[in-house]
C-alpha positions as protocol buffer text, in pm:
chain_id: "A"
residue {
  index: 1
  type: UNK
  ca { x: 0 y: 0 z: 0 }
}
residue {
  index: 2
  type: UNK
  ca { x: 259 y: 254 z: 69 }
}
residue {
  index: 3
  type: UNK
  ca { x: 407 y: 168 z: -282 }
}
residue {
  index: 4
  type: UNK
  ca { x: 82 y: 238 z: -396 }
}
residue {
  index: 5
  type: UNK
  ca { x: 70 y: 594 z: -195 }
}
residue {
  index: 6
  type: UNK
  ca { x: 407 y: 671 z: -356 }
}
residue {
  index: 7
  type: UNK
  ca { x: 297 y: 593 z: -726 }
}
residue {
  index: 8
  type: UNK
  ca { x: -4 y: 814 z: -678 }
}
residue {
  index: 9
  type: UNK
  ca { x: 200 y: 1104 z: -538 }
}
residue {
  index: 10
  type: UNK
  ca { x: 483 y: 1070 z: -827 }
}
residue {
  index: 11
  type: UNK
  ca { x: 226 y: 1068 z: -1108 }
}
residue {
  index: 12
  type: UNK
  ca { x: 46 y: 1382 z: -935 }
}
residue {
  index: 13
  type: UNK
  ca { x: 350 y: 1558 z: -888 }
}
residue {
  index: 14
  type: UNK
  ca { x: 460 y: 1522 z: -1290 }
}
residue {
  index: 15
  type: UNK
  ca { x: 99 y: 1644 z: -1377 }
}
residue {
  index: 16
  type: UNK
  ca { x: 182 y: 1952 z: -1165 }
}
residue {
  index: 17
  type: UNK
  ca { x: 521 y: 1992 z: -1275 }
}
residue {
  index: 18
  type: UNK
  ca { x: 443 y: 1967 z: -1683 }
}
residue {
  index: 19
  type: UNK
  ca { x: 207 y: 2251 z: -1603 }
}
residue {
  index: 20
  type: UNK
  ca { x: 467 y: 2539 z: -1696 }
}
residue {
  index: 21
  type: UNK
  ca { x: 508 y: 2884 z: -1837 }
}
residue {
  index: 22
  type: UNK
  ca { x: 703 y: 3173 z: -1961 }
}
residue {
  index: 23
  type: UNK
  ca { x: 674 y: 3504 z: -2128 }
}
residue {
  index: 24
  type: UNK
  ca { x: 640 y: 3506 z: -2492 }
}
residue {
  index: 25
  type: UNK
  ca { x: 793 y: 3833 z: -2630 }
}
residue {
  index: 26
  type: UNK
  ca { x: 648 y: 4006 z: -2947 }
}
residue {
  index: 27
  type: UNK
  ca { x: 986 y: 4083 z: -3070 }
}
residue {
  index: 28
  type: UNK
  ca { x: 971 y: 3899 z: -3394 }
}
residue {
  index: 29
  type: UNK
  ca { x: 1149 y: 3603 z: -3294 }
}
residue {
  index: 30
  type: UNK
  ca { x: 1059 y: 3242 z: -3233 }
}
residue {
  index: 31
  type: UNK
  ca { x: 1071 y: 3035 z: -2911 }
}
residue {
  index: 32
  type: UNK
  ca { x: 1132 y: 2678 z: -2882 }
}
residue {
  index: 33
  type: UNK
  ca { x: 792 y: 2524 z: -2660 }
}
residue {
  index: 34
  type: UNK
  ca { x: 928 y: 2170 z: -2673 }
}
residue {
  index: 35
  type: UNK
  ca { x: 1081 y: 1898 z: -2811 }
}
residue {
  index: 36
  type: UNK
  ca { x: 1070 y: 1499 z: -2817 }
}
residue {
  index: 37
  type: UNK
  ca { x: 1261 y: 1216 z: -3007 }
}
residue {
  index: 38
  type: UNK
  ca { x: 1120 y: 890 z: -3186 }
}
residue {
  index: 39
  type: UNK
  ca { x: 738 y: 896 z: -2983 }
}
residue {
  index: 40
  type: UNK
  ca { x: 385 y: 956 z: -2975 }
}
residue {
  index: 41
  type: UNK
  ca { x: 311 y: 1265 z: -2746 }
}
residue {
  index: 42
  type: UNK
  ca { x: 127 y: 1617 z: -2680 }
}
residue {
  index: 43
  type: UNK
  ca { x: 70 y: 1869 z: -2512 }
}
residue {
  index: 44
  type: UNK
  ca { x: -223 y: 2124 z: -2412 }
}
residue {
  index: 45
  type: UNK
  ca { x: -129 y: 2488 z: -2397 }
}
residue {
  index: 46
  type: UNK
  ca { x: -284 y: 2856 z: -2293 }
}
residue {
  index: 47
  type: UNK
  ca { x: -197 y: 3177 z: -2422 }
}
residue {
  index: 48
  type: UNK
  ca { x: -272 y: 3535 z: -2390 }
}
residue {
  index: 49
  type: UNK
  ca { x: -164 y: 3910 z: -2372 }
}
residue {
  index: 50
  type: UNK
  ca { x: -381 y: 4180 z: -2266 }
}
residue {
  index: 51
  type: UNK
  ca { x: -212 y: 4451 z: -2528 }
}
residue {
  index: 52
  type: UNK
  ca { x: -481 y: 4749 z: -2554 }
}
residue {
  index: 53
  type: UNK
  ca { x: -815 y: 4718 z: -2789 }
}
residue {
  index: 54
  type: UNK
  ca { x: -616 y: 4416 z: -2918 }
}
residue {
  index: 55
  type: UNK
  ca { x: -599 y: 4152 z: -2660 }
}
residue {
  index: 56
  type: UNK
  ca { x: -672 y: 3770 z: -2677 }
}
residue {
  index: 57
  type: UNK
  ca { x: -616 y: 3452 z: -2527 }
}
residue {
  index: 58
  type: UNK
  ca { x: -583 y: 3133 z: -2730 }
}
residue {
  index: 59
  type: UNK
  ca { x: -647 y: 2771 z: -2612 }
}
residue {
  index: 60
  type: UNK
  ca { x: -521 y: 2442 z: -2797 }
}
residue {
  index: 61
  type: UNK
  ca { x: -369 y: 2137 z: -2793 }
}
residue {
  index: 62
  type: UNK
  ca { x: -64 y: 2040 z: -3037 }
}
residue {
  index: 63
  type: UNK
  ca { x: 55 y: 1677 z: -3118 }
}
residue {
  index: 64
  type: UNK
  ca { x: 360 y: 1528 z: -3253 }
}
residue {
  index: 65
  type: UNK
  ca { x: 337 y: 1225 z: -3420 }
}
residue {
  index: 66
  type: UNK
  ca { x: 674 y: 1013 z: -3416 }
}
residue {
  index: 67
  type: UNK
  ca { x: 896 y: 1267 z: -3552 }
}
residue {
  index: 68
  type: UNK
  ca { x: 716 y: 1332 z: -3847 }
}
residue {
  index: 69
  type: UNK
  ca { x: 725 y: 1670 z: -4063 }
}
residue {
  index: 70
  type: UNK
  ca { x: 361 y: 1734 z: -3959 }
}
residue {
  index: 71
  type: UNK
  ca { x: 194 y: 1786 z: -3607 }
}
residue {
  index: 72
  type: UNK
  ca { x: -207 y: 1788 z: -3511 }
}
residue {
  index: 73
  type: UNK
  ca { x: -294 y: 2122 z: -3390 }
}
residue {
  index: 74
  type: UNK
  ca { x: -627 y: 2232 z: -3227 }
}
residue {
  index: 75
  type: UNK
  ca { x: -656 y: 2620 z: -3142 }
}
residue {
  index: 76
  type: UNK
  ca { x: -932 y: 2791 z: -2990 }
}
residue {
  index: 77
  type: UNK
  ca { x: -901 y: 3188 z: -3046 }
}
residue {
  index: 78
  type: UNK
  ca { x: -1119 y: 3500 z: -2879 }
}
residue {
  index: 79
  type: UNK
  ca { x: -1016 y: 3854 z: -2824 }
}
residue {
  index: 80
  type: UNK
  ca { x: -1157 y: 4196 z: -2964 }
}
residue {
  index: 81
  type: UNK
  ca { x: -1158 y: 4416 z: -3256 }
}
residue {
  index: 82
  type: UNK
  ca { x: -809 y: 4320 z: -3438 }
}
residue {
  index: 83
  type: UNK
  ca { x: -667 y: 4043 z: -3247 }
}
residue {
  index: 84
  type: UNK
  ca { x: -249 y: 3995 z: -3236 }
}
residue {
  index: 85
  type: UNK
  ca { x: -251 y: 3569 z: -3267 }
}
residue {
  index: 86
  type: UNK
  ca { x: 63 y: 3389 z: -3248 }
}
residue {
  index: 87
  type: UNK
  ca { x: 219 y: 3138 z: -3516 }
}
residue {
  index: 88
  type: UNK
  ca { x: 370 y: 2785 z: -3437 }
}
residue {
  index: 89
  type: UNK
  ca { x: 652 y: 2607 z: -3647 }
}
residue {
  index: 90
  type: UNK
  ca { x: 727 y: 2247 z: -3675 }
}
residue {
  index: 91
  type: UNK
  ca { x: 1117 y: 2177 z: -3697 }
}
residue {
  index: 92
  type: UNK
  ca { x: 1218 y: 1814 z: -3782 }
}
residue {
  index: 93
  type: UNK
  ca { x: 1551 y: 1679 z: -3758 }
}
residue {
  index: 94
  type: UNK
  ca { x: 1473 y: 1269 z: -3826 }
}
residue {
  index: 95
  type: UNK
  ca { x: 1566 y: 1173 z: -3511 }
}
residue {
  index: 96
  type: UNK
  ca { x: 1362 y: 1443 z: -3292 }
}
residue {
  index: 97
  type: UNK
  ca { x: 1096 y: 1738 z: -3377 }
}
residue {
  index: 98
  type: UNK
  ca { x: 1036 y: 2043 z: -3208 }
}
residue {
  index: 99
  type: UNK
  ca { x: 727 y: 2288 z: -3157 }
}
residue {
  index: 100
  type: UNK
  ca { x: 837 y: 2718 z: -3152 }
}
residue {
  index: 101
  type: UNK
  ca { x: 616 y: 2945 z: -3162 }
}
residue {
  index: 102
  type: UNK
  ca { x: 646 y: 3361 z: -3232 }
}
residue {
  index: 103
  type: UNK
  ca { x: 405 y: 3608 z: -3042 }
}
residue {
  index: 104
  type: UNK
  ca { x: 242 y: 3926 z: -3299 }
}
residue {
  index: 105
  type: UNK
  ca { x: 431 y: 4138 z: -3356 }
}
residue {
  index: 106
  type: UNK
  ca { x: 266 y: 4463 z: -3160 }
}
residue {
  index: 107
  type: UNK
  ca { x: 176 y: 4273 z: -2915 }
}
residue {
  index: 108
  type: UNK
  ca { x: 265 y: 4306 z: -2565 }
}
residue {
  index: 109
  type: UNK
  ca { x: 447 y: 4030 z: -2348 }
}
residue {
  index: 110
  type: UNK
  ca { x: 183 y: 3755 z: -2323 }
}
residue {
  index: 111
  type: UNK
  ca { x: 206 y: 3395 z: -2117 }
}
residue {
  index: 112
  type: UNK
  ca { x: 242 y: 3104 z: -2289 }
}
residue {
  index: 113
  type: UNK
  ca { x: 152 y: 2824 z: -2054 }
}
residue {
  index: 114
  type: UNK
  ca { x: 170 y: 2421 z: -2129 }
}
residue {
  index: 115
  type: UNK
  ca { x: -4 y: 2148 z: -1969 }
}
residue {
  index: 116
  type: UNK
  ca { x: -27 y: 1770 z: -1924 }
}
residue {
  index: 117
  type: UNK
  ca { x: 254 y: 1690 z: -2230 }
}
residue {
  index: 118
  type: UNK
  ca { x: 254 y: 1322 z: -2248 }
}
residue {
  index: 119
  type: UNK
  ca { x: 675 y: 1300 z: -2361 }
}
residue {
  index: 120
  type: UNK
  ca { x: 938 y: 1505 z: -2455 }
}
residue {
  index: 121
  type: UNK
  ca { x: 1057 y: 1762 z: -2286 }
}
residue {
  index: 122
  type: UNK
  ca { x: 969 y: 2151 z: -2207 }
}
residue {
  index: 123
  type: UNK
  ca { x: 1205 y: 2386 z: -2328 }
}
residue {
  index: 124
  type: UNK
  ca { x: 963 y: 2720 z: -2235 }
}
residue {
  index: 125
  type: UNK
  ca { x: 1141 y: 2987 z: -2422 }
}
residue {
  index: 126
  type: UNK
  ca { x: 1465 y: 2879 z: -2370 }
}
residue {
  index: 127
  type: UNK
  ca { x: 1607 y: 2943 z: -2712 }
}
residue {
  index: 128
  type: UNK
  ca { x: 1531 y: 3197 z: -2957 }
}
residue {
  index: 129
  type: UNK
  ca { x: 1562 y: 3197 z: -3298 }
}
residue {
  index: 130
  type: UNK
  ca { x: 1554 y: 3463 z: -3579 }
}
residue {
  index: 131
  type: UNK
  ca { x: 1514 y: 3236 z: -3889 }
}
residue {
  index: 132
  type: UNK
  ca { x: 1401 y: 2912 z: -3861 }
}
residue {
  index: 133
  type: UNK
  ca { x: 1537 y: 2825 z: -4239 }
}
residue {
  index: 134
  type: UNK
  ca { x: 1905 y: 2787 z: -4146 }
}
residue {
  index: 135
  type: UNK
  ca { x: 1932 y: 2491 z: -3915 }
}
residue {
  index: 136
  type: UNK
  ca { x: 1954 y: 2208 z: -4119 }
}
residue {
  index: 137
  type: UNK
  ca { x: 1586 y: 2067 z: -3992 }
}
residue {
  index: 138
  type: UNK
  ca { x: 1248 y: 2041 z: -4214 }
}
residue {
  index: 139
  type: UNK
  ca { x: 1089 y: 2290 z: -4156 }
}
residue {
  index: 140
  type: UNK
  ca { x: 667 y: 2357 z: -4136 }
}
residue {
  index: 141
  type: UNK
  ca { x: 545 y: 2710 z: -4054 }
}
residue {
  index: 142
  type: UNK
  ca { x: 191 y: 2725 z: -4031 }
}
residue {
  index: 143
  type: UNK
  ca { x: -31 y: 3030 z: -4055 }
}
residue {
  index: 144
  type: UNK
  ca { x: -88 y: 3223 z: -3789 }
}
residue {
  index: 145
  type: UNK
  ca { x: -397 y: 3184 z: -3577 }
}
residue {
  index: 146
  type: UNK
  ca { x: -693 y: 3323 z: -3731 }
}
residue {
  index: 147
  type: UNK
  ca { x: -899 y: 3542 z: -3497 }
}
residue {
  index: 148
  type: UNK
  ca { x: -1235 y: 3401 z: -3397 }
}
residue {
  index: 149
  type: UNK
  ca { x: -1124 y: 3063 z: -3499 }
}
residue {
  index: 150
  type: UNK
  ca { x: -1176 y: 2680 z: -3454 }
}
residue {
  index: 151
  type: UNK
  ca { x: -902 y: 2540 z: -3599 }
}
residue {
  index: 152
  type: UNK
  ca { x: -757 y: 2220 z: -3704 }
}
residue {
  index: 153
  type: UNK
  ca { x: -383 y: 2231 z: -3836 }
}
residue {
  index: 154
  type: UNK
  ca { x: -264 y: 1870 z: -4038 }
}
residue {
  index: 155
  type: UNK
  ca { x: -486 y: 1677 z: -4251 }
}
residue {
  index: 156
  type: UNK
  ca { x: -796 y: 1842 z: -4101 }
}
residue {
  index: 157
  type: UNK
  ca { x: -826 y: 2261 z: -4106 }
}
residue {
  index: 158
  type: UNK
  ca { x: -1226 y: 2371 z: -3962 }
}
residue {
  index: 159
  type: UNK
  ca { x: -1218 y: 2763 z: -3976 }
}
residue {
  index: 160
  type: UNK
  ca { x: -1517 y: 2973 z: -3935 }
}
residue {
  index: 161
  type: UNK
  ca { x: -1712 y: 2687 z: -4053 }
}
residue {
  index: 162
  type: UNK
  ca { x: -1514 y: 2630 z: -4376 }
}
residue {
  index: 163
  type: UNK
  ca { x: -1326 y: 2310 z: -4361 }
}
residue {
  index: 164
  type: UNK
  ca { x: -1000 y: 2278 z: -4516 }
}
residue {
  index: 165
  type: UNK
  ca { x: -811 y: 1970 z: -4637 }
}
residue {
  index: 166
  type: UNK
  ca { x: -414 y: 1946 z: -4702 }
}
residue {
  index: 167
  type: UNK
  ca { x: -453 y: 2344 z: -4666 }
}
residue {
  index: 168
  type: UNK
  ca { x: -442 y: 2589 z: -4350 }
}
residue {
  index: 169
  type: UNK
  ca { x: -707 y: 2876 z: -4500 }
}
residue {
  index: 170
  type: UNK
  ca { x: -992 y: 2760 z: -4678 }
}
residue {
  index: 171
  type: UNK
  ca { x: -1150 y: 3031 z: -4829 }
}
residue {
  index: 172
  type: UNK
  ca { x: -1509 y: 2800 z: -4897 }
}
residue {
  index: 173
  type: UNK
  ca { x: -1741 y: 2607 z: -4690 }
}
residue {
  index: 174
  type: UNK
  ca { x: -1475 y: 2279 z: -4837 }
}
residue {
  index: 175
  type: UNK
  ca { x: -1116 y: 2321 z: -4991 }
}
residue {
  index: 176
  type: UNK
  ca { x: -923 y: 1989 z: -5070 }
}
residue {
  index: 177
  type: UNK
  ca { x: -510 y: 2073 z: -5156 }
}
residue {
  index: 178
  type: UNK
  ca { x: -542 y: 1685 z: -5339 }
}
residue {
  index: 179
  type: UNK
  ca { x: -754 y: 1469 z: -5559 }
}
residue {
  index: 180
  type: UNK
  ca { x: -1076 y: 1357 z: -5424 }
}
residue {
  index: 181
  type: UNK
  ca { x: -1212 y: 1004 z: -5428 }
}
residue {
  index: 182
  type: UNK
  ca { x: -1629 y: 915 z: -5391 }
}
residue {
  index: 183
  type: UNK
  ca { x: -1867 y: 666 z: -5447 }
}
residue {
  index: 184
  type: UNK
  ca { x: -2083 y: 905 z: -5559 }
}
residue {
  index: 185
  type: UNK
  ca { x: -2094 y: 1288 z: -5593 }
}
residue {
  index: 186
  type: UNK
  ca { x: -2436 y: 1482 z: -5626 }
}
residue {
  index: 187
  type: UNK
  ca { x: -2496 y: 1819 z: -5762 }
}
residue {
  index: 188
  type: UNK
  ca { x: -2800 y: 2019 z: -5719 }
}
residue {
  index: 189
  type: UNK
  ca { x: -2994 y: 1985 z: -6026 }
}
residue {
  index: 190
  type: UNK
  ca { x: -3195 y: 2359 z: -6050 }
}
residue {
  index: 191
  type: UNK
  ca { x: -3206 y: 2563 z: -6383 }
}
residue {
  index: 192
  type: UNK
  ca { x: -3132 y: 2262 z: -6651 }
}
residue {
  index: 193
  type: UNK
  ca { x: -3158 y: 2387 z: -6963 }
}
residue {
  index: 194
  type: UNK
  ca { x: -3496 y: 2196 z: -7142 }
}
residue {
  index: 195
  type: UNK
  ca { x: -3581 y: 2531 z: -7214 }
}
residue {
  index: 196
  type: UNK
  ca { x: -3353 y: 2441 z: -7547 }
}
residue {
  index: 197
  type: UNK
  ca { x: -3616 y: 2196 z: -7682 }
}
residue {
  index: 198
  type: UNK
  ca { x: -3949 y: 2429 z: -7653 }
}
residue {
  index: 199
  type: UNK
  ca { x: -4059 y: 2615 z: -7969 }
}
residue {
  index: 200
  type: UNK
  ca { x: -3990 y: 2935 z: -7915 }
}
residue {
  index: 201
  type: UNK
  ca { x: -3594 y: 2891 z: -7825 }
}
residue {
  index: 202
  type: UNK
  ca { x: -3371 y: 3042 z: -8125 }
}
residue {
  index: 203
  type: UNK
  ca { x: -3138 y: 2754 z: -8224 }
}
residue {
  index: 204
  type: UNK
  ca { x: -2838 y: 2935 z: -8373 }
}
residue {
  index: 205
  type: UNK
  ca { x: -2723 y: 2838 z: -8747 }
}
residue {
  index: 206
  type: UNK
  ca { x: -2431 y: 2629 z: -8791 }
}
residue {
  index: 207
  type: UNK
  ca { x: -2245 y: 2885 z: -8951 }
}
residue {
  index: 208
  type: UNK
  ca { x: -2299 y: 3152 z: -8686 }
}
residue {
  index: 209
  type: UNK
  ca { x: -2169 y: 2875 z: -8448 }
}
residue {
  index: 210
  type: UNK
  ca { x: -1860 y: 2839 z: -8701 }
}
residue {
  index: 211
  type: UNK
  ca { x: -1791 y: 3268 z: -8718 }
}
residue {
  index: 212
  type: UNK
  ca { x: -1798 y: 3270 z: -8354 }
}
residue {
  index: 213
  type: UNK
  ca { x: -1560 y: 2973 z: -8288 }
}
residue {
  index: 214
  type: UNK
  ca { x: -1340 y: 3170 z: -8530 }
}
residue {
  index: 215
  type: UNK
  ca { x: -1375 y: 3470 z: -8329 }
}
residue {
  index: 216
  type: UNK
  ca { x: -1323 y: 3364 z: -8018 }
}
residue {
  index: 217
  type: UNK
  ca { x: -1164 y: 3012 z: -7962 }
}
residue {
  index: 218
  type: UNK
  ca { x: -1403 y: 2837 z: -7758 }
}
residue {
  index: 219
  type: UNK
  ca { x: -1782 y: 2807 z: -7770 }
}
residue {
  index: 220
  type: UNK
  ca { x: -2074 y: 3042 z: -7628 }
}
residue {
  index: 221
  type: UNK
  ca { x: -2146 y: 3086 z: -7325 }
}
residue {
  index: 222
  type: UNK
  ca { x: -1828 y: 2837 z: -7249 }
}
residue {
  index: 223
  type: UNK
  ca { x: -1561 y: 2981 z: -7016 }
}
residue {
  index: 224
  type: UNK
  ca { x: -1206 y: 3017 z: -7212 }
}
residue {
  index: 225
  type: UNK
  ca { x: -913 y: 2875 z: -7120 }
}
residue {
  index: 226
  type: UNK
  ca { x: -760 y: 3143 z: -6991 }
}
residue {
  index: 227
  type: UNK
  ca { x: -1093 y: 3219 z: -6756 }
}
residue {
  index: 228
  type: UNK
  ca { x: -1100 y: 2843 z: -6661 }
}
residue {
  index: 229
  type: UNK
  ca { x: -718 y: 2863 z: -6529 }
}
residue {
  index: 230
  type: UNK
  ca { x: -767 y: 3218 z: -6337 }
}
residue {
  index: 231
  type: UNK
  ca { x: -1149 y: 3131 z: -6185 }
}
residue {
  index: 232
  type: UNK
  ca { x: -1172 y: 2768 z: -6190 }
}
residue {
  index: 233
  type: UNK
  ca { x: -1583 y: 2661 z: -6267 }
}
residue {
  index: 234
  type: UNK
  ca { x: -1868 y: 2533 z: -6047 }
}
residue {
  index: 235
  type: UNK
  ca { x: -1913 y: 2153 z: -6111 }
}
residue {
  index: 236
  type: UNK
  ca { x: -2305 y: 2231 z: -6148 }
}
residue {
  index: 237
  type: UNK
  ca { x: -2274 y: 2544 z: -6365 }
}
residue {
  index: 238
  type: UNK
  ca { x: -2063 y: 2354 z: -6596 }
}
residue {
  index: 239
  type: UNK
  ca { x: -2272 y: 2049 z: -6582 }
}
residue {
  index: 240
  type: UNK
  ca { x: -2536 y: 2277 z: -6735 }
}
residue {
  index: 241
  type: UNK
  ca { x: -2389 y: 2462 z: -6970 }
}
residue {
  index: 242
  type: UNK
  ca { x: -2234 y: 2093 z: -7097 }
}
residue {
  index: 243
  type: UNK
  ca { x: -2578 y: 1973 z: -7112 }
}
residue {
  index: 244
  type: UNK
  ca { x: -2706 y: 2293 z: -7331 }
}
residue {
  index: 245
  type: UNK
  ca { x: -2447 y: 2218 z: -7593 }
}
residue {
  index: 246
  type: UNK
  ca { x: -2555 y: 1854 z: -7589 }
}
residue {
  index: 247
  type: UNK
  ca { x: -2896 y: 1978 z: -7660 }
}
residue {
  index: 248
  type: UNK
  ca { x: -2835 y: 2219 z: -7854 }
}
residue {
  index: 249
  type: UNK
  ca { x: -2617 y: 1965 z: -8084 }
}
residue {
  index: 250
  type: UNK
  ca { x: -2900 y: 1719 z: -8075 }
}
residue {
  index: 251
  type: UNK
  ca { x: -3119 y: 1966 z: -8227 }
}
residue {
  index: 252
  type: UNK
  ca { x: -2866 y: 2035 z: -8523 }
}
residue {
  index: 253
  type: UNK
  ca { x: -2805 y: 1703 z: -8573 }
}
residue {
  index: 254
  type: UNK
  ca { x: -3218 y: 1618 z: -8616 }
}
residue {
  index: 255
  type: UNK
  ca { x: -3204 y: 1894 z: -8838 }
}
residue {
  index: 256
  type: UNK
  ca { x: -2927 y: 1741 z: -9057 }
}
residue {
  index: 257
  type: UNK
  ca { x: -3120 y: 1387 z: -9028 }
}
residue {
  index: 258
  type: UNK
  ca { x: -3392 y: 1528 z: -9174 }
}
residue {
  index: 259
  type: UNK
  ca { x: -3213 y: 1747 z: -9476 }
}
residue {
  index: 260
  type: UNK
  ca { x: -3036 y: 1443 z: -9529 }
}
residue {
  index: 261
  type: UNK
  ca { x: -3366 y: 1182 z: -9569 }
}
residue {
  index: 262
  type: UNK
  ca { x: -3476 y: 1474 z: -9792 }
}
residue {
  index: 263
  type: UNK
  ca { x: -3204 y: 1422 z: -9953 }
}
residue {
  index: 264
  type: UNK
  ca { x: -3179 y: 1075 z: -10026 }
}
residue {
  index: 265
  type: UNK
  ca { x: -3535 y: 1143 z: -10108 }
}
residue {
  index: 266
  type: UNK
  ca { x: -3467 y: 1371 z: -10411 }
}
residue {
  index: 267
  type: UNK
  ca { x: -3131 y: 1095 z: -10446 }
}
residue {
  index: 268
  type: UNK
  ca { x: -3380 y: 817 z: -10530 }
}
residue {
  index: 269
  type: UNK
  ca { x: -3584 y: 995 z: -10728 }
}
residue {
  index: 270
  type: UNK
  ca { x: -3315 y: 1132 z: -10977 }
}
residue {
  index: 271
  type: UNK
  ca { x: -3206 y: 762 z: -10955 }
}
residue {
  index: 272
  type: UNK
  ca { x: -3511 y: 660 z: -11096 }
}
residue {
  index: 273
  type: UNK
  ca { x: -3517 y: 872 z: -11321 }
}
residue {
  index: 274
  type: UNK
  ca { x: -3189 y: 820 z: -11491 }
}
residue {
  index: 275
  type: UNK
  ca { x: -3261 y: 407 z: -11470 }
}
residue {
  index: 276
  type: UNK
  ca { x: -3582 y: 508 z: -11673 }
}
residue {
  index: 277
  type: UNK
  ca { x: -3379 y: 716 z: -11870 }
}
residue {
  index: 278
  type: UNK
  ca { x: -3141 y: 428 z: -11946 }
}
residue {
  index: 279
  type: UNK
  ca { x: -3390 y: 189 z: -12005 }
}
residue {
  index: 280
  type: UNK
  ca { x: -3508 y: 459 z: -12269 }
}
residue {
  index: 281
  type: UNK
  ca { x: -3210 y: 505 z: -12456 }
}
residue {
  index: 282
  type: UNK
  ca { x: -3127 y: 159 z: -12446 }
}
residue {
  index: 283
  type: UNK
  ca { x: -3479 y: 89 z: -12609 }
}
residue {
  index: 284
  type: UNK
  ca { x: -3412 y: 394 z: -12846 }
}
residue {
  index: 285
  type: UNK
  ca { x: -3069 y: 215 z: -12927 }
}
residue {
  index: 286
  type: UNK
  ca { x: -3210 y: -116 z: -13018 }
}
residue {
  index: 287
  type: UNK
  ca { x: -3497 y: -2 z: -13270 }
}
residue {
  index: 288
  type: UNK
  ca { x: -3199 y: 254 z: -13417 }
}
residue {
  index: 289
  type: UNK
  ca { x: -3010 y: -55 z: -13513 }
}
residue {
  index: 290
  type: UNK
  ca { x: -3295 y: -229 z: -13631 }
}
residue {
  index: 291
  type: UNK
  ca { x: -3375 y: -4 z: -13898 }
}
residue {
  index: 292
  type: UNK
  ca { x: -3004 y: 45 z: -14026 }
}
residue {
  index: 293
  type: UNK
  ca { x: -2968 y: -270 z: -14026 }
}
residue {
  index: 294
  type: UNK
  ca { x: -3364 y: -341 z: -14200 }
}
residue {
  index: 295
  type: UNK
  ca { x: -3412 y: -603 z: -13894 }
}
residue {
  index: 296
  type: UNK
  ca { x: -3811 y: -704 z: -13861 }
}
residue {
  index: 297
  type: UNK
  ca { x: -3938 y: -549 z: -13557 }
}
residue {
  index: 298
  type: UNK
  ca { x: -3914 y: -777 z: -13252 }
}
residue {
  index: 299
  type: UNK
  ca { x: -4319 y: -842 z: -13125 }
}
């Protein structure tokens, strides 16, 4: 039982212990947080300044995943008007990663407090760094905390309700930095164009289609190249516009169909004609023949 008493006091006491802090500085340079070698491990952290009309206090947890060139970060922001956030940095050396973070600049000395890390060990400020670039480690320097925010840094981003994927700031409600992979991917169907196939719709000619490919290198109503690579296009909107053209197409090529049964109509008829013809002059030929040559007429 005493053993028992011991273990219970040793595990409180490194609870208490990993619950450190220091003063972050807003003097443009970075501060190593911690460090760890070939393990699992993280750790939960506080931080906050109380610089005028700008003040905040940030909340997240940060893990390192076996000395990998990517951590897991969760932050938690609030503050007012124009907040001064911090930005962390991932440093990996192979053998051993490290977590720094830099304070705002403008902002006044805040506290940057860690709890409960699982490994590793604290280093709370105890080296500064001006450039992160020039000490032989791969180096990850994420954005800096957006005010208001709910964030996941790694694979997973969640940022004022847009959700991000391989990228720290997605600007929409979902950005994926990669190629995506469904079973199935559904567009809202509103607006498809049937109107192309009611009476009243004016079907350009074929050769107005022709003078404005000419013109302008790409069809109506079809984004250019040049617009496709600067804006990018809607899945749906395109879908659409795709589906006009097919129409649209459909409808010339009925109208071809039937010219061309018309045609074949006239075709046969002029066929007929010239086998009647032939059958004519071949007659014609035979009775010609027959009287230069003072045959009796065939019955």
């Amino acid at each position: 039982m005493k053993h028992f008493y011991i273990l219970i006091f040793v595990f409180f006491s490194s609870i208490n212990l990993s619950a450190q802090q220091f003063n972050l500085p807003a003097d443009g340079k970075w501060y190593l947080v911690a460090k760890i070698g070939g393990q699992h491990t993280e750790f939960e952290y506080t931080y906050k300044h109380t610089t005028a009309h700008t003040p905040s206090l940030v909340s997240g947890r940060i893990q390192f995943i076996n000395s990998q060139n990517f951590s897991i970060q969760e932050h938690h922001s609030m503050g007012y008007a124009r907040w001064l956030q911090p930005q962390f940095a991932l440093l990996n050396f192979g053998g051993e990663s490290q977590i720094w973070v830099k304070a705002a600049p403008s902002a006044d000395m805040g506290i940057f407090k860690v709890n409960n890390i699982l490994a590793g060990s604290l280093e709370l400020g105890s080296t500064s760094d001006d450039n992160l670039n020039d000490n032989g480690a791969i180096v990850t320097i994420y954005n800096k905390i957006r005010d208001n925010a709910h964030t996941y840094v790694g694979n997973l981003n969640v940022m004022d309700g847009n959700v991000g994927i391989g990228t720290d700031l997605p600007s929409e409600r979902l950005v994926v930095n990669g190629k995506i992979k469904a079973n199935e991917i559904r567009v809202d169907g509103q607006g498809a164009p049937d109107y192309v196939f009611e009476k009243e719709y004016k079907l350009g000619t074929l050769n107005e289609l022709e003078n404005y490919i000419k013109k302008n290198k790409h069809l109506p109503e079809i984004p250019s190249a040049a617009e496709f690579e600067r804006d990018g296009m809607a899945i749906g909107e395109m879908n659409k516009l795709l589906l006009k053209k097919i129409e649209e197409l459909t409808l010339h090529l009925i109208q071809k169909d039937k010219a061309l049964i018309v045609q074949q109509n006239d075709i046969n008829i002029l066929k007929k004609q010239a086998e009647d013809q032939k059958q004519i002059l071949l007659t014609l030929r035979a009775e010609v023949i027959r009287l230069i040559t003072k045959q009796p007429k065939r019955k």
